[in-house]
Structure formats: C-alpha cells, structure tokens
C-alpha positions as CSV (number, residue, x, y, z in Angstrom):
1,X,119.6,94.3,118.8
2,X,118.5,96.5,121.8
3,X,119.3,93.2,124.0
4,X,123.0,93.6,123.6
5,X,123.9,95.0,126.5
6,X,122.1,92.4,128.4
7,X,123.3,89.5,126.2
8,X,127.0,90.3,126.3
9,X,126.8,90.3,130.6
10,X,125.1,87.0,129.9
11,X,128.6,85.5,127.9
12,X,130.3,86.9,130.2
13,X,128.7,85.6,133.2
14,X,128.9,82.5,131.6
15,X,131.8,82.3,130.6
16,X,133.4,82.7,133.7
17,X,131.2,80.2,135.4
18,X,132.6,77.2,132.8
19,X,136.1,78.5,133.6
20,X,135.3,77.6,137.5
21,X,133.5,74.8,137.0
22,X,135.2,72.3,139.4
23,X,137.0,75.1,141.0
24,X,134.3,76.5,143.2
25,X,131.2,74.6,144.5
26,X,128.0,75.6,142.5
27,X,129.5,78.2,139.9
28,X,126.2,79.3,139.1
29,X,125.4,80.9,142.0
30,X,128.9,81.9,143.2
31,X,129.8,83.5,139.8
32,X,126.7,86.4,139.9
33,X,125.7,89.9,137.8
34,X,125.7,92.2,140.3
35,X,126.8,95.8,141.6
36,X,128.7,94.9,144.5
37,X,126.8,97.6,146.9
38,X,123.6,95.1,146.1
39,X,124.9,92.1,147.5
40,X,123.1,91.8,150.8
41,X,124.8,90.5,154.3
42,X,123.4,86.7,153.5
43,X,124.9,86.8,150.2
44,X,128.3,85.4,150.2
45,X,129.0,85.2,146.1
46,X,133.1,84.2,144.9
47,X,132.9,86.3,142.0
48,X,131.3,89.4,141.3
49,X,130.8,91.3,137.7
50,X,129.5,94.5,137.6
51,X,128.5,96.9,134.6
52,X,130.0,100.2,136.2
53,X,129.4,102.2,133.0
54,X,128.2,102.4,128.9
55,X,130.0,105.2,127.2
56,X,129.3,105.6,123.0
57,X,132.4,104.6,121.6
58,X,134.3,107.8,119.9
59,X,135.9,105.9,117.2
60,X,133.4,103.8,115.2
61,X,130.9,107.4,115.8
62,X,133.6,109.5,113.9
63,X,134.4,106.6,111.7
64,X,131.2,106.3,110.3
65,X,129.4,108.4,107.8
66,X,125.9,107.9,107.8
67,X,124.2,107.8,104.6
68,X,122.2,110.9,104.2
69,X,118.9,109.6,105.0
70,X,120.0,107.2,107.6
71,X,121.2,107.3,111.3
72,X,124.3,105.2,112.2
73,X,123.9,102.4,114.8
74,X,124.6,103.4,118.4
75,X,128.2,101.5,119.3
76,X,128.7,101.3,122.8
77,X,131.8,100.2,125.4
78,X,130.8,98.2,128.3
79,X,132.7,99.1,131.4
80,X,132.6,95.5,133.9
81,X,134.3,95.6,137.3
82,X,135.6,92.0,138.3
83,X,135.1,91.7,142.0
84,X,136.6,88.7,144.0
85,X,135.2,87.6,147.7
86,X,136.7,84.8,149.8
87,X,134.3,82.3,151.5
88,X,132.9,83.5,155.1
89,X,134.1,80.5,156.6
90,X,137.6,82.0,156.4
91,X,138.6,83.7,159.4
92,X,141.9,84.5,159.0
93,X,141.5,88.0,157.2
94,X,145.4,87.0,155.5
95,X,143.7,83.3,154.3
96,X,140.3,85.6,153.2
97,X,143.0,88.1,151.1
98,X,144.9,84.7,149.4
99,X,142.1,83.2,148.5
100,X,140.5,86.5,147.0
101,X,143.7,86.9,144.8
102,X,143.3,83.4,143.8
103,X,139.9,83.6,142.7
104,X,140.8,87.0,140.9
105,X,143.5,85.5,139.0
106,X,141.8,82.6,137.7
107,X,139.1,85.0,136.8
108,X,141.8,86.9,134.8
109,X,143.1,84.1,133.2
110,X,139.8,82.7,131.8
111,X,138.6,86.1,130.6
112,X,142.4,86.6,129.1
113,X,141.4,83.1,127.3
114,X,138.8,85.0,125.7
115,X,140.0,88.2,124.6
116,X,138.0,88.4,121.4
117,X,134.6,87.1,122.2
118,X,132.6,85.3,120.0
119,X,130.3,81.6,119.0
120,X,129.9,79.3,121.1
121,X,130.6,81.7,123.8
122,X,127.7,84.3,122.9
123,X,124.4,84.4,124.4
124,X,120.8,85.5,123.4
125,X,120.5,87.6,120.4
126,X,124.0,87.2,119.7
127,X,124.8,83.5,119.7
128,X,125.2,81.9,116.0
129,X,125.2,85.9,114.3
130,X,129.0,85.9,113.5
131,X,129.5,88.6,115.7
132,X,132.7,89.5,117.5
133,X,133.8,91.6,120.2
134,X,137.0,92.9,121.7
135,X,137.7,92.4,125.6
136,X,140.5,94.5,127.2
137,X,141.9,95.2,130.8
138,X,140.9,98.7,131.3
139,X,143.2,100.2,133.8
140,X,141.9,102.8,136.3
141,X,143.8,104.9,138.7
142,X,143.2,104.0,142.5
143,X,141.6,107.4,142.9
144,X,139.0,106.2,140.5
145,X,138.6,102.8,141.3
146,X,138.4,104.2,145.3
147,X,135.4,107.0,143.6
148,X,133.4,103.7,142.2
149,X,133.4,102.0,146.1
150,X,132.5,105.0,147.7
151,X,129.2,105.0,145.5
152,X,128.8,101.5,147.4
153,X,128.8,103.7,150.8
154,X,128.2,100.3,153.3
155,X,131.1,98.2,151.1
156,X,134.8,98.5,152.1
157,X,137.1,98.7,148.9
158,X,138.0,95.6,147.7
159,X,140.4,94.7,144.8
160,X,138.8,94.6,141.8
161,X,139.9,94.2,137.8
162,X,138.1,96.6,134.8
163,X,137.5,95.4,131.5
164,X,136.1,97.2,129.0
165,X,134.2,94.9,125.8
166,X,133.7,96.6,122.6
167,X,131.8,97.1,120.4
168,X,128.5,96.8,121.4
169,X,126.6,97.9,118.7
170,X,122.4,98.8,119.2
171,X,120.8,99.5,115.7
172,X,118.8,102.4,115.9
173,X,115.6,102.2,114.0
174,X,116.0,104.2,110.7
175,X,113.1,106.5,109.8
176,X,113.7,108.1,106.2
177,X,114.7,111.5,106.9
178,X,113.3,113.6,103.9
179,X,115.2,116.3,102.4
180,X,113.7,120.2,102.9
181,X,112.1,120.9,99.5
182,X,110.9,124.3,100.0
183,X,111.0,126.5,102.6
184,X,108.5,129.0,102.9
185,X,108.9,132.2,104.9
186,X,106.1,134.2,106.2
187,X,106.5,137.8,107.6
188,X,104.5,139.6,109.8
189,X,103.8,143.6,109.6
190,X,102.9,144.9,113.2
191,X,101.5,148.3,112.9
C-alpha cells in the first residue's frame, strides 16, 4: 500500500468537496490539493489542503515488535494545512476576511463530521479494505504556523487549520532476514 499517502489526500479532498456541494459553485475545482505557495496569480481556489509534513508515528514503531525475521510496516502521520480564500470579486478586504472564516468553518465542521475516516469515504487502494483512520485538529503555535508561510515567501499569512490523520500505514516489503550461522574470523600477520 505505497499509494496511501496519495489515497488518503484523495478522501480528503473529496470529502470536503461533497460537504460544499451546493455551497460554493463548482466544488471540484474550488476545493484543490495544493501547497498554497503553488497557487499561481490566475488561480483563485475557496479551499486549499495542503500536506505540510509525514513524520513516522512514534507510538505504533515502539508498540510493535517485529517478528525476528520480519520488518514492521512503516506507519506514518499526515500533517494537512486547511487554507481558506475569499472570492476575488470581493473588494472589501473586511467582506474577503468574513467570507474566508465562513468557508473555514464549514470546512471544520465537515471534516469534524468525519473524525474517524473510513468506507464509503476512502479512495483508491483504500476504499472497501475495512480500513480506518483517526483525524485530529493538530494545534500549532503562531510562531510555527507563521515558519510554514514564510516557506511560501510571495504568500501573505493567511488563517489556516492543521490536522493531523493517522495512521497511515505503508507495508514494507519483507525479505527473510537469515540468522548469522557462523562467523568466521580471518587474521592477518604483517611482518
């Protein structure tokens, strides 16, 4: 399942776009996958996820002991960012702000809906496995939150929501790792 990083963006991009369906003209193009410091001057999406980071999850690494011979699978959490944008026909910068809150709280709510994330709402690889996976508001200081716009360098900060989804879980291909059976040690005289 080396698709699962991919395939859980895809729920979660779709799931949002169902949640604004009939809330924003043409969800699935105003709802997009995206780092924020990509989104070119033409581009004027309403809703912006982004996969900031992919850290191994400490807890299920410790938790499980590998059988001897076999490598445990690589269990990941998936750091999103949740960007709102107002439409650019708003030029009243306090209408603009509204409207992004808005947005961001519907966007809240509908992920809040689906805290543990699982069939129907899986894509690719994942869809009809029986899988399930924890969502969670991952709080970040301003400080950090400000470090990730910076990295956008042409973007102002905007307000923007973390989540973090886990487990994502990669199996590793397992090669039989064979016991030593001898070791043989070979010395050298120099003279």
């Amino acid at each position: 399942m080396s698709n699962v990083i991919a395939d859980l963006s895809e729920s979660l991009i779709g799931i949002l776009r169902e949640g604004f369906r009939g809330v924003i003209p043409n969800p699935e193009e105003a709802v997009v996958l995206s780092s924020p410091g990509d989104l070119g001057p033409g581009e004027s999406p309403r809703l912006c996820l982004f996969l900031y980071d992919v850290k191994e999850n400490p807890t299920i690494k410790n938790a499980t002991l590998p059988e001897e011979r076999a490598r445990p699978p690589l269990a990941l959490d998936l750091y999103f960012m949740l960007t709102a944008y107002a439409p650019s026909r708003l030029a009243d910068r306090t209408a603009a702000t509204l409207e992004e809150y808005r947005l961001l709280g519907r966007a809240m709510a509908v992920l809040h809906e689906h805290l543990i994330l699982r069939d129907p709402y899986l894509r690719g690889s994942l869809a009809g496995q029986g899988f399930n996976f924890r969502l969670f508001i991952h709080p970040l200081p301003v400080e950090e939150m400000a470090r990730i716009w910076n990295a956008f360098h042409t973007k102002p900060f905007k307000l923007s929501v973390c989540y973090l989804l886990t487990p994502a879980i990669i199996e590793t291909p397992t090669k039989e790792i064979k016991p030593v059976q001898e070791i043989r040690l070979a010395t050298e005289t120099r003279g």
